[in-house]
N, C-alpha and C positions, 0 to 999 in steps of 0.2 A: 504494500500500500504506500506508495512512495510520495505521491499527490498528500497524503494522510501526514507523514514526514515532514515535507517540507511546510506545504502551506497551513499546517497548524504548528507550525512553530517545530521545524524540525524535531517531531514526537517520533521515538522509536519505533522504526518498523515491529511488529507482533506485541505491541499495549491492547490493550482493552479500546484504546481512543476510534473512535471511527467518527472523525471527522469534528469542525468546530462545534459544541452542543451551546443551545440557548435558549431560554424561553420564551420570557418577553423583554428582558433587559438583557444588554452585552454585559455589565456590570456584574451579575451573579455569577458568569462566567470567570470573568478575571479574579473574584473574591475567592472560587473553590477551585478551581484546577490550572492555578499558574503558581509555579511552585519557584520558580527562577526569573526575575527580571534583570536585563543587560542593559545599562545606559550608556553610551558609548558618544563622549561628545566630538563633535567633531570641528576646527575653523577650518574657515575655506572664506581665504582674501581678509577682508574687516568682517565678516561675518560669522555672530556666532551661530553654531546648527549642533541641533542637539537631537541627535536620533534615538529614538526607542524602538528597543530592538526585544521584543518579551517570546523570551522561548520558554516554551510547554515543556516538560521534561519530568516522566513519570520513573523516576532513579530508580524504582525497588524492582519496577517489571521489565525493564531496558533488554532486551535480549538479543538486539541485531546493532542496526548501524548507528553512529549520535557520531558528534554532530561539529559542523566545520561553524566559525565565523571569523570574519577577516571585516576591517576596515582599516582605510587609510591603505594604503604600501603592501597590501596581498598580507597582510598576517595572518594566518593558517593554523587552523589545525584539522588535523584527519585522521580516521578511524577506519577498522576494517570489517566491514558487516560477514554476518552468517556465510552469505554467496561471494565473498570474496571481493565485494565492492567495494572502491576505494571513493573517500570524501576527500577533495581537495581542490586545490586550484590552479589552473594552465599559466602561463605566463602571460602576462598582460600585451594585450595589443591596444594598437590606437580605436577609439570607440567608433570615429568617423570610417574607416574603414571596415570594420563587422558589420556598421549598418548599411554599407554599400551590400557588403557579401551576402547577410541574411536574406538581402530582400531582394537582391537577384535569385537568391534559392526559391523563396517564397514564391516568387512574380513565376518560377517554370515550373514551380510545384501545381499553381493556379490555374496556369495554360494546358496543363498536361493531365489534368484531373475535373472529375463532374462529380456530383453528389444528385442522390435518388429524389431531383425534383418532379419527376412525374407521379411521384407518389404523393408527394406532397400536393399538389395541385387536384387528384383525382384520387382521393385514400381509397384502397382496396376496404375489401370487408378484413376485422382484425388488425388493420394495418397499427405498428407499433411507434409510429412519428419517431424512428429513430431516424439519423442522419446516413447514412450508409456513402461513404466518398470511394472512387472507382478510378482506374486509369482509362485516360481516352484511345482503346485500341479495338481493335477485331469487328464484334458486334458497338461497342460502346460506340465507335470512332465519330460520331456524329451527332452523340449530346454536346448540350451546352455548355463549353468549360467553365469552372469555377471564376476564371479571371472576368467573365463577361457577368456574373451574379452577387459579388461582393462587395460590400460597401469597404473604402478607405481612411483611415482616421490618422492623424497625426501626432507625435507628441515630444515633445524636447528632453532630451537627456543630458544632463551633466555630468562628466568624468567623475567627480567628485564623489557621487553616489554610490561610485564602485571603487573607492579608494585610489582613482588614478593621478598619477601625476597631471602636470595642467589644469588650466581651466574651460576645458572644454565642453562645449553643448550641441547638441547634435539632435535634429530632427528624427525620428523616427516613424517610420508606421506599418500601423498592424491594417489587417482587414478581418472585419468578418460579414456575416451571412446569418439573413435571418429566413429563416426555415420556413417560420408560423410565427402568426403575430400572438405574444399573450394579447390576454385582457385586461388584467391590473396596470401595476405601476412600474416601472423603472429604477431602479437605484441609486444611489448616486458613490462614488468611491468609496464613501466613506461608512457605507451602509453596512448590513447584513442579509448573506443571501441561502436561499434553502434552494440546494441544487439538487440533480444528477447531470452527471460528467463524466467526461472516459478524456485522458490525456493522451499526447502518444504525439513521435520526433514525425520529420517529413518523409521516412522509410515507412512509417507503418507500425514504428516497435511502441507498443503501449506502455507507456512506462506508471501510469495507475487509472483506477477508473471506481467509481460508483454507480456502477448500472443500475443497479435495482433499490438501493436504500439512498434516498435524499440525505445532502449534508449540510450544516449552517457551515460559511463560512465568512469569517469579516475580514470585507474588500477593504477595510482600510488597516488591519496590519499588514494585510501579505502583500501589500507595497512595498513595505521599508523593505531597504536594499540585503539586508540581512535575510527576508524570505525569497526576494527574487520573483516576483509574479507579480510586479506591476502591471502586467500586461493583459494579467487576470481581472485586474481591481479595474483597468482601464475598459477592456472588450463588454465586461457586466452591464455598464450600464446603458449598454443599447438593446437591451433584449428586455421584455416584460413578463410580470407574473402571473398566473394565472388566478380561478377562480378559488374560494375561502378555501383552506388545507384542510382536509377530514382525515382523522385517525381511525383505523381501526379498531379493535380489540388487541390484534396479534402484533400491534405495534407498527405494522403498517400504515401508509397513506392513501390518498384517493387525491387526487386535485384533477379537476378539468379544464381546458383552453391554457394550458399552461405555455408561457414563450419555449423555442426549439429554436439552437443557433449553430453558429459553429465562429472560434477566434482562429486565428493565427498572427502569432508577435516574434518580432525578432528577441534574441537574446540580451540585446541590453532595453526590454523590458522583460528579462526572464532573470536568469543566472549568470547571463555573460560568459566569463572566465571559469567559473565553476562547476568543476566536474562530480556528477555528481554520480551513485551505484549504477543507476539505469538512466542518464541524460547528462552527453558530454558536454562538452563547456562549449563555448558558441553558437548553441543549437537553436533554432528556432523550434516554437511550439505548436501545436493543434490543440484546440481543446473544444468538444462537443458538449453542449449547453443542454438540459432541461429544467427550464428558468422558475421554479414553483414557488417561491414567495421570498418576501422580503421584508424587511424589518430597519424603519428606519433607527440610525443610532445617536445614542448620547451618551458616548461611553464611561464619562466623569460623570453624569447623573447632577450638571449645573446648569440645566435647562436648554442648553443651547444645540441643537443639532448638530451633532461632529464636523457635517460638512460646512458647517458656519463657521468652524474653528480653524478654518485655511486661509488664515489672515492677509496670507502676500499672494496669493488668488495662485498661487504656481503648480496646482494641482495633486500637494503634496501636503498630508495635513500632520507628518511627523516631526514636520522642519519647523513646525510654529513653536515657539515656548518663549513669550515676552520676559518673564519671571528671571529666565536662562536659571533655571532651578533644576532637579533630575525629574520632571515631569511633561511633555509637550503639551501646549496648552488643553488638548482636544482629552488628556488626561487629568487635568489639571483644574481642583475643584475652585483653585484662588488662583486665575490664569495672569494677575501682577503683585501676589503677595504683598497685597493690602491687610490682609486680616479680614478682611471683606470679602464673605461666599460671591464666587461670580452669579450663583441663582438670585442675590441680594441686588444685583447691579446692574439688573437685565429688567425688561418688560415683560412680564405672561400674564395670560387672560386669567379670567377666574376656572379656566379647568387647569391652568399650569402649563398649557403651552405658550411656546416661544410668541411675542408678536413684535420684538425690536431692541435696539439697544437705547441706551441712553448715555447723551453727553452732557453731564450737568454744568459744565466749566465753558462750553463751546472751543472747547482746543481742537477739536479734530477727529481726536480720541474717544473712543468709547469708553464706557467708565472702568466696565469691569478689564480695560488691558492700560490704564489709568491712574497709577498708584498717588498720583498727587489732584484728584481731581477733588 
C-alpha cells in the first residue's frame, strides 16, 4: 500500500492505517493518530518559511519500509523494506529541465493512449465507471487519444521546495480528465477528500490503489514537499463529489453520481528526486479519481477555512506562519501570538461560521495576523 505510505505521512507499509480516517473534523484526526511532528524551518533569500512536515508513524507495528526526509541540500535518510526496497534520493538535477523531460513523456504518453470513453458516454448495463486507459494500436488505432480529451493546468514550482540550490521557479503542468461530472462540490487544496484511487508510473506499474474501500485524505498536507503529491492536492480540485455518503452495516459505502477522473503530474509536483520502493525518482504520475465527498477544513478549529489561511495567495498554505513560531498559520490557533484566539479576531454568524475579517486599526492588516492592532 505504498499510496497508504506516503500520502498519509509516510505510514508503514503492513499498519493497521488504511488511509487518512476523519469524521467530521481534520482536528480529531491530528489529536489521536499523529504520534511525531517535524518542523523543519527553512530561509530562502529574506524570507522566513516555515514548513510542516507531520509524519504519521505507528513505531510498535512498523514492519516494512519508514521513512526518508530531506530538506534543504538532499539530506537523507533511507531504509530497507521487507521486498528489498530502497528509500532514498537521486542526485539533484536542475528543476527546469525535468519539467521539460516529464512533460514531453506525459504529452507521448497522451498521444499514444485512449481511455474507455465510449462507455462513458453510453454505460453498458453493470457498467462499473471505472476508467480503463489502453494503447492506441491494432483494433484501438482509431479512438480518440487522451491528448485531444484532457484538460491542462499550470503551476509554479520553486527549487527551494525540494531543497535545491538556487532560486528557481518553474512553471509546470499537469493534465487531467474528467470522466463524469459529480454532482456536489469541489474542493479546494486545502480541503478533505473521501476517495477511491488506483496510482500507477506511465508503464502501467501500479504502485498502490484503493479500489474498493474509499479513503479521506487531506489535500493540504500531502502538498508539503516532504509528502511529495502536490500534484495530488492540485489535480482534486477539479473533479466533484457526489451525492450524500451512505454507510452500510458491513462498513461499506453506497454514494451515487459521484465525480470519475483521471490526473497526471510531473514529478516536481510529485517526488522529484526521490526514489522511492515502487516509484523512481523523476517519475511522472497517473492517478484514477473516484471523487465521493468532501469535507471542507479548518484544521486549527479558529474558524477560519484553511484555504483562507494562504495569506501570500501562492497556493501553498504550509508556507504561511506570521507568528514565525513552530506552527503554520493554517495550524495555528493564535496565527500573530497576540494572546488573542484568532476565533476572537474574526467575524462568524450566529451559527459560527466564517463571514470576514476584521481591521480594527485600518492598517491593512487583519486583526487576527495583527499583533499590534
Amino acid at each position: 500500500m505504498v499510496i497508504h505510505s506516503y500520502m498519509t505521512f509516510l505510514t508503514s507499509v503492513g499498519t493497521n492505517v488504511s488511509g487518512f480516517k476523519i469524521s467530521d473534523a481534520p482536528q480529531e484526526f491530528i489529536d489521536t493518530h499523529f504520534e511525531l511532528k517535524i518542523f523543519v524551518k527553512v530561509e530562502h533569500k529574506n524570507r522566513g518559511k516555515l514548513y510542516l512536515a507531520v509524519l504519521n508513524i505507528e513505531l510498535m507495528k512498523m514492519n516494512r519500509l519508514f521513512a526518508f526526509l530531506f530538506i534543504m541540500l538532499a539530506v537523507l535518510s533511507c531504509k530497507e523494506d521487507d521486498n528489498g526496497g530502497i528509500l532514498e534520493a537521486a542526485p539533484p538535477r536542475e528543476l527546469a529541465e525535468v519539467a521539460v523531460e516529464n512533460d514531453a513523456e506525459i504529452i507521448a504518453f497522451l498521444e499514444t493512449h485512449f481511455y474507455n470513453y465510449e462507455e462513458f458516454e453510453a454505460p453498458p448495463a453493470n457498467f462499473d465507471f471505472k476508467i480503463k486507459v489502453d494503447t492506441l494500436e491494432g483494433d484501438n488505432a482509431n479512438k480518440t487519444p487522451l491528448i485531444d480529451q484532457v484538460i491542462s493546468s499550470n503551476v509554479t514550482v520553486s527549487s527551494f521546495e525540494f531543497g535545491l540550490d538556487g532560486e528557481e521557479e518553474v512553471q509546470h503542468t499537469f493534465y487531467y480528465l474528467i470522466a463524469r461530472e459529480g454532482v456536489g462540490e469541489s474542493p479546494t487544496i486545502a480541503d478533505s477528500t473521501f476517495v477511491r484511487y488506483r496510482g500507477s508510473l506511465l508503464d502501467g506499474s501500479v504502485f498502490d490503489a484503493s479500489d474498493f474501500n474509499p479513503v479521506w485524505f487531506d489535500l493540504a498536507r500531502i502538498q508539503t514537499p516532504l509528502q511529495g503529491f502536490r500534484g495530488f492536492s492540485e489535480g482534486m480540485v477539479n473533479f466533484k463529489s457526489g451525492d450524500e455518503v451512505t454507510v452500510n452495516d458491513d462498513g461499506t459505502v453506497l454514494v451515487e453520481n459521484y465525480g470519475v477522473g483521471m490526473m497526471i503530474f510531473p514529478s516536481g509536483l510529485g517526488g522529484f528526486n526521490n526514489i522511492q520502493a515502487t516509484i523512481p525518482a523523476y517519475s511522472p504520475l497517473i492517478f484514477t479519481i473516484d471523487m465521493f465527498s468532501m469535507i471542507q477544513s479548518d484544521h486549527d478549529n479558529d474558524g477560519i477555512p484553511s484555504i483562507l489561511e494562504d495569506d501570500d495567495l501562492d497556493g501553498l498554505i504550509f508556507n504561511d506562519n506570521t507568528d514565525m513560531d513552530a506552527l503554520a498559520n493554517y495550524f495555528d490557533a493564535d496565527d500573530d501570538n497576540d494572546d488573542i484566539d484568532t476565533i476572537d479576531e474574526i467575524e462568524l454568524d450566529a451559527d459560527g461560521n466564517f463571514v470576514g475579517f476584521r481591521d480594527t486599526d485600518g492598517d491593512g492588516t487583519p486583526d487576527h495576523l495583527d499583533n499590534d492592532n
